[in-house]
C-alpha positions in Angstrom: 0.0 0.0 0.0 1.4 3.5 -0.6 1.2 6.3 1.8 -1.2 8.2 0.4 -4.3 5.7 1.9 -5.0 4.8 5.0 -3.7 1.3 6.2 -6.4 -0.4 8.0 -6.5 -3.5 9.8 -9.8 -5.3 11.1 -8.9 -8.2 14.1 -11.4 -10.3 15.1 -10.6 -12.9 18.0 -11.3 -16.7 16.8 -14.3 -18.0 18.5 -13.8 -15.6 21.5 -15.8 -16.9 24.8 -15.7 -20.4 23.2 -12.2 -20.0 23.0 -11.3 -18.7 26.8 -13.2 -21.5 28.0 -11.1 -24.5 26.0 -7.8 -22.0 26.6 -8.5 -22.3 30.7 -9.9 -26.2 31.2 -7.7 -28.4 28.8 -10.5 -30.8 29.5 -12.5 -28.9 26.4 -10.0 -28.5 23.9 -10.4 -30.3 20.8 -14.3 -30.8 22.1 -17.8 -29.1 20.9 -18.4 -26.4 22.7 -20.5 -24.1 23.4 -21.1 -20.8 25.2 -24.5 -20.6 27.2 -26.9 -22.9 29.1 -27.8 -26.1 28.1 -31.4 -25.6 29.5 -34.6 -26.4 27.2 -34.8 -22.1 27.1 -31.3 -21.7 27.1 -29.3 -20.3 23.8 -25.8 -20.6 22.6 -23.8 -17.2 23.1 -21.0 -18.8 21.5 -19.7 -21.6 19.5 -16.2 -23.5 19.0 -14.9 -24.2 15.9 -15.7 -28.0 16.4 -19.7 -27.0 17.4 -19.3 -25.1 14.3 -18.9 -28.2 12.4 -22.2 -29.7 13.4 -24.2 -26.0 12.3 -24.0 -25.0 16.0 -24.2 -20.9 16.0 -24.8 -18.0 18.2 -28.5 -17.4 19.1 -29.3 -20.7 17.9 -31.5 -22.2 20.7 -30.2 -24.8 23.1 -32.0 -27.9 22.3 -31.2 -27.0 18.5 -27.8 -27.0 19.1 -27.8 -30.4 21.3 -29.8 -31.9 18.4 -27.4 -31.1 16.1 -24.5 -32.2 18.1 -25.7 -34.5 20.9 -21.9 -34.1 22.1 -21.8 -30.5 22.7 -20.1 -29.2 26.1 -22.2 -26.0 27.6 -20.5 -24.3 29.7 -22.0 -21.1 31.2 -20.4 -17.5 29.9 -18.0 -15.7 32.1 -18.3 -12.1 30.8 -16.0 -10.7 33.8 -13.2 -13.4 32.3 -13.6 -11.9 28.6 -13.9 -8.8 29.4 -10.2 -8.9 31.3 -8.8 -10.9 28.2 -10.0 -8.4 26.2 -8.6 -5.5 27.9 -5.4 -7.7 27.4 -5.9 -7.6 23.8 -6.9 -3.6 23.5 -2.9 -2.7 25.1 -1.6 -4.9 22.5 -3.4 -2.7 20.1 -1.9 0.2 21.5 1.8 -0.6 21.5 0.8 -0.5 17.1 -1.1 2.5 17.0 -3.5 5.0 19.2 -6.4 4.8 16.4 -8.2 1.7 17.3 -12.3 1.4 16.9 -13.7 -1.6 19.4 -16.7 -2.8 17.8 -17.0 -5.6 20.5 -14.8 -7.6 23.3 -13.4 -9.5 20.4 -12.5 -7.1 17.8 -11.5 -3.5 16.8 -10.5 -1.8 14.0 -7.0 -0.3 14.1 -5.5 2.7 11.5 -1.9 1.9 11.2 -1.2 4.4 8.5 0.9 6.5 11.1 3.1 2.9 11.5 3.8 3.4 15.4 5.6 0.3 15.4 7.7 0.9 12.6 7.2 -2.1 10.7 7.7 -1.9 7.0 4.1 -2.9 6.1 0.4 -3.4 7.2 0.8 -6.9 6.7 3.9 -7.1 8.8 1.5 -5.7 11.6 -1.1 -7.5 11.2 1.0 -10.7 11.7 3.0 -9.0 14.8 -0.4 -7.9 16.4 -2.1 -11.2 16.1 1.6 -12.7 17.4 1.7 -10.3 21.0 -2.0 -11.7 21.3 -1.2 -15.4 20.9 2.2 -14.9 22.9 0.5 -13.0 25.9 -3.7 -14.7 25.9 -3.1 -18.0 24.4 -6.0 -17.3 21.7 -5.5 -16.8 17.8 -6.6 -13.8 15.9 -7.5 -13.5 12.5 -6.8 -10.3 10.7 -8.2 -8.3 7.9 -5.9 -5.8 6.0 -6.8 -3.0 3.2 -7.4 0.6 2.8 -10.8 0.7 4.4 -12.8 -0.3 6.9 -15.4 -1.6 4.8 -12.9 -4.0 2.9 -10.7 -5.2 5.7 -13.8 -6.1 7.7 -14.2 -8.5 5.0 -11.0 -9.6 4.8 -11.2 -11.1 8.3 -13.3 -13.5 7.3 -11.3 -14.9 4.6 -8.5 -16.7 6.7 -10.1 -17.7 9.4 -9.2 -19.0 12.3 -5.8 -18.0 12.7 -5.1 -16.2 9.5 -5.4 -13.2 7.8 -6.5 -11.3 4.7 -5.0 -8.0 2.6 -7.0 -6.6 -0.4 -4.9 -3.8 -2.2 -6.3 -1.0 -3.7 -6.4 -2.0 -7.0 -8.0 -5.4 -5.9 -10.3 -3.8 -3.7 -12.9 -2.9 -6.6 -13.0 -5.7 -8.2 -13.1 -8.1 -5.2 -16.5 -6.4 -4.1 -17.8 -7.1 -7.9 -17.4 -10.9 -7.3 -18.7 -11.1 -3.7 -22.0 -11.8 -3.7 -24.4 -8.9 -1.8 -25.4 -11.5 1.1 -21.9 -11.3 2.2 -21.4 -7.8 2.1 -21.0 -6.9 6.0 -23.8 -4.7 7.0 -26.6 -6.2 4.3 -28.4 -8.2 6.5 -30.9 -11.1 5.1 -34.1 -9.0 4.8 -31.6 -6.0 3.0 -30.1 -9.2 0.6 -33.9 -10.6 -0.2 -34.8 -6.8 -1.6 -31.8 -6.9 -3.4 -32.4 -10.7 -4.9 -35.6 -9.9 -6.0 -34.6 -6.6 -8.1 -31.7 -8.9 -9.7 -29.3 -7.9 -7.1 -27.0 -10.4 -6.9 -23.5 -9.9 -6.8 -21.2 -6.3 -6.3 -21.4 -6.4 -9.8 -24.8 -6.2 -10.0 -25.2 -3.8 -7.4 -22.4 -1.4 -9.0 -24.3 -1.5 -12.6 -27.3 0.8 -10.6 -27.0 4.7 -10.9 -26.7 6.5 -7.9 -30.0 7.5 -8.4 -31.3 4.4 -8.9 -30.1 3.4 -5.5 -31.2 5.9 -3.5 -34.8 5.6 -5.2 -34.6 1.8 -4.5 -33.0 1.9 -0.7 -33.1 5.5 0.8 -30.4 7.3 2.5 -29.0 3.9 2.0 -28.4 4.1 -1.3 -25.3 6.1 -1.2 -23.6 4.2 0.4 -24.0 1.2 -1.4 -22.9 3.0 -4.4 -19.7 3.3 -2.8 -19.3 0.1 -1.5 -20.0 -0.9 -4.5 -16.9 0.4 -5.9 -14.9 -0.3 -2.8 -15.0 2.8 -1.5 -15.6 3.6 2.2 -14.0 6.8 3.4 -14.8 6.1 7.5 -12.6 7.1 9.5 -11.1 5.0 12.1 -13.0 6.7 15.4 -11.5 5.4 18.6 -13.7 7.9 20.9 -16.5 5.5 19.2 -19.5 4.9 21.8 -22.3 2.5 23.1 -25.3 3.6 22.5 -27.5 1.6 24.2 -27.1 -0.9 27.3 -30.3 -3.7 27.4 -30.5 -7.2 29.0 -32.8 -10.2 28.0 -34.0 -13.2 29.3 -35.8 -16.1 28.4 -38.6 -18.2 30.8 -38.5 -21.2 31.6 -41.7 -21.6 30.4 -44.4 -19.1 28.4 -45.9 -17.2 31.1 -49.1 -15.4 31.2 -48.9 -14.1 35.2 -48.2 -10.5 35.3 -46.7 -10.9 38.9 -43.9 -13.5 37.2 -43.4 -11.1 34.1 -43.0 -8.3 35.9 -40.1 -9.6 38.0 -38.4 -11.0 34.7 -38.6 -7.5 33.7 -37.5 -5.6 37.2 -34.7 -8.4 37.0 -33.6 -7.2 33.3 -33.6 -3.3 34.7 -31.1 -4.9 37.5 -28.9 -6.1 35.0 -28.9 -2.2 32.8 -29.0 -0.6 35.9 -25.4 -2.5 37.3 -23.9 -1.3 34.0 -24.9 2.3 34.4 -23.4 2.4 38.1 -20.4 0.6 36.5 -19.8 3.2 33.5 -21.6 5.9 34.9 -23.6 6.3 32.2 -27.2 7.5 32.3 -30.1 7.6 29.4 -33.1 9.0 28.6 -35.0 6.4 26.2 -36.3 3.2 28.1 -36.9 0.1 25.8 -38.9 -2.5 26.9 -38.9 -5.9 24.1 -41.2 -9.2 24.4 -41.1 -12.2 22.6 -44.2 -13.7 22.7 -44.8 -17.9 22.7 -45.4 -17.7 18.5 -41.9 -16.0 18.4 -43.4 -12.7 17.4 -41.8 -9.5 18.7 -43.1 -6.6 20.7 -41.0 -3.4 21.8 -42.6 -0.3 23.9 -40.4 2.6 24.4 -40.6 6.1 25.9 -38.4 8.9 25.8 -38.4 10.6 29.4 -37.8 14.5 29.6 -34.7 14.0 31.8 -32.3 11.2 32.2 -32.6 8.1 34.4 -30.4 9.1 37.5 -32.1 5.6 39.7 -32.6 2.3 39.7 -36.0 3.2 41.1 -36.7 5.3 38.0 -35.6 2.6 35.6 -37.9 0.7 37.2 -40.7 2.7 37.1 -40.4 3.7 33.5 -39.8 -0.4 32.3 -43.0 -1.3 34.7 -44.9 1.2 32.7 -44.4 -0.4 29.2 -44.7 -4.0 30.4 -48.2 -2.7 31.7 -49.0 -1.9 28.2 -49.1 -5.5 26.7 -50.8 -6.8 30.0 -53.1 -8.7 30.4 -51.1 -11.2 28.0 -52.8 -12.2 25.4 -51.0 -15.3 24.9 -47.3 -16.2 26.8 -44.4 -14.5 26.9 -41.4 -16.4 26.3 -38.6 -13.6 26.7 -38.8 -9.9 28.0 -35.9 -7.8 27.6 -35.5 -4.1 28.8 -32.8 -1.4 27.1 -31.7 2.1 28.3 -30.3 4.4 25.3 -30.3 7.7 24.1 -27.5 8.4 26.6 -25.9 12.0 27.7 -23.3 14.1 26.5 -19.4 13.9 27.8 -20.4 16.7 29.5 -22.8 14.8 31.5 -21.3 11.7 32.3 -17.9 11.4 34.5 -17.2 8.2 32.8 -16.7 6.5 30.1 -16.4 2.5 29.0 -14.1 1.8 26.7 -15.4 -1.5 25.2 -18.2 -2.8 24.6 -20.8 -5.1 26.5 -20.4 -8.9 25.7 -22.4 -9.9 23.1 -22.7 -13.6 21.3 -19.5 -13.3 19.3 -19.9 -15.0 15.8 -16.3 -14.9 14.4 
């Protein structure tokens, strides 16, 4: 790459809880494994490589996954664990550069075009990033290299586990022609359905469209898959990049229809947002509350208060309120889930998180 573009490195951690968990009881290596509760409610936050083999994913539901794999190992998620490993892993990034992104505990963008190491090439950073995280964690990295984020996010993907990925910049146009849209990051399946059915198939297909076109088609959207299109994605590598929500779900035992019983799930949910907020000392205005009803459909309330959430007692309050809403239920509940968002200011706030919640980690 020359110096005029920006050298951009994506790193996503292989298999990240599943990973820790074989890493710290030798018992589990070389096993299926998987992230979660094996309860008939439960679902699978994360996957090893080997439960991969067998279609065992993220989110997929418990008794799914055992189905699939009769074998599997659950073992239950230590967030506090991942979240140390991957403050181990954020240093690293900093001894190669100070412009790193975290999109989650297991990965991050980093801009390397300043070369704060001093190696001779992005790929020669790549490698020696992913080597300080095997040489200090134990876990492999994978690593995608290019001159955007867009492109290097991509490029993750293509060695995985435990490799890595450049596309140049005069590949980078033509590698999004051949890609088909479905595996274009950020085109999720409902996005790649539109797209099928107006002949989108490929970045080829998608780059033959007008601008115009595009935006008629997909909205303020449409822009920017024009320039994806042609591989260009002129983000800039933001490392003051923030959470904008905090939220916390469960799922019953059972489908309940008592309010008592889904009011508590919910109460217990507010617990979980609340802990984060004394944690980060973040507060919010907008208050989400999400049910899954026994058919699988999906029902959000939310409210936007006039000032911030500054108690528990207020959080709970507000999430009571929308819960009463869908009550008497109609039918059960399977999973309630409540969110806190629209957070303040720096100015507001006297701290600030660094990374990001846990989340089920799909790399």
């Amino acid at each position: 790459m020359s110096a005029s573009v920006r050298k951009i490195i994506h790193v996503d951690m292989d298999a990240f809880y599943a990973s820790v968990e074989q890493r710290d009881d030798p018992s589990l290596r070389g096993k299926p494994v998987a992230v979660g509760h094996g309860a008939r409610r439960g679902v699978v936050a994360a996957a090893s490589y080997e439960a991969r083999a067998f279609g065992v994913r993220s989110a997929l539901p418990s008794m799914t996954a055992l189905r699939q794999c009769p074998d599997l190992v659950f073992v239950p998620p230590r967030f506090e664990v991942y979240r140390a490993v991957s403050q181990q892993i954020h240093a690293i990034f900093g001894e190669f550069t100070d412009l790193i992104e975290p999109l989650a505990l297991d990965e991050a963008y980093l801009d390397v075009t300043a070369n704060k190491a001093g190696l001779e090439t992005a790929w020669l950073t790549a490698k020696a990033i992913r080597a300080r995280i095997l040489e200090e964690t134990g876990l492999t990295a994978s690593a995608g290299v290019s001159y955007n984020k867009f492109l290097a996010k991509l490029a993750s993907g293509r060695r995985k586990p435990n490799g890595q990925f450049a596309i140049q910049p005069h590949e980078g146009e033509a590698f999004v022609e051949a890609l088909p849209v479905a595996k274009f990051h950020g085109v999720g399946p409902a996005t790649a359905s539109k797209m099928h059915q107006l002949g989108i198939q490929t970045g080829a297909d998608l780059k033959a469209l007008s601008l115009q076109a595009l935006q008629a088609r997909f909205g303020k959207s449409g822009a920017w898959y024009y320039g994806i299109a042609r591989g260009i994605d002129e983000r800039a590598v933001n490392p003051n990049r923030e959470r904008k929500s905090s939220g916390s779900e469960t799922t019953f035992d059972e489908d309940l229809t008592d309010p008592g019983r889904i009011k508590s799930g919910v109460l217990e949910m507010a617990d979980d947002v609340w802990a984060w907020c004394e944690k980060t000392g973040r507060r919010g205005r907008t208050v989400t509350v999400k049910v899954k009803w026994a058919d699988f459909q999906n029902t959000t309330r939310s409210r936007t208060l006039a000032h911030l959430v500054t108690s528990r007692e207020q959080l709970h309050a507000a999430s009571l309120a929308l819960i009463e809403t869908v009550l008497p239920a109609a039918k059960g509940i399977r999973l309630v889930g409540v969110t806190l968002s629209g957070f303040a200011g720096a100015e507001d706030t006297e701290a600030r998180e660094s990374l990001l919640l846990p989340e089920p980690d799909a790399a």
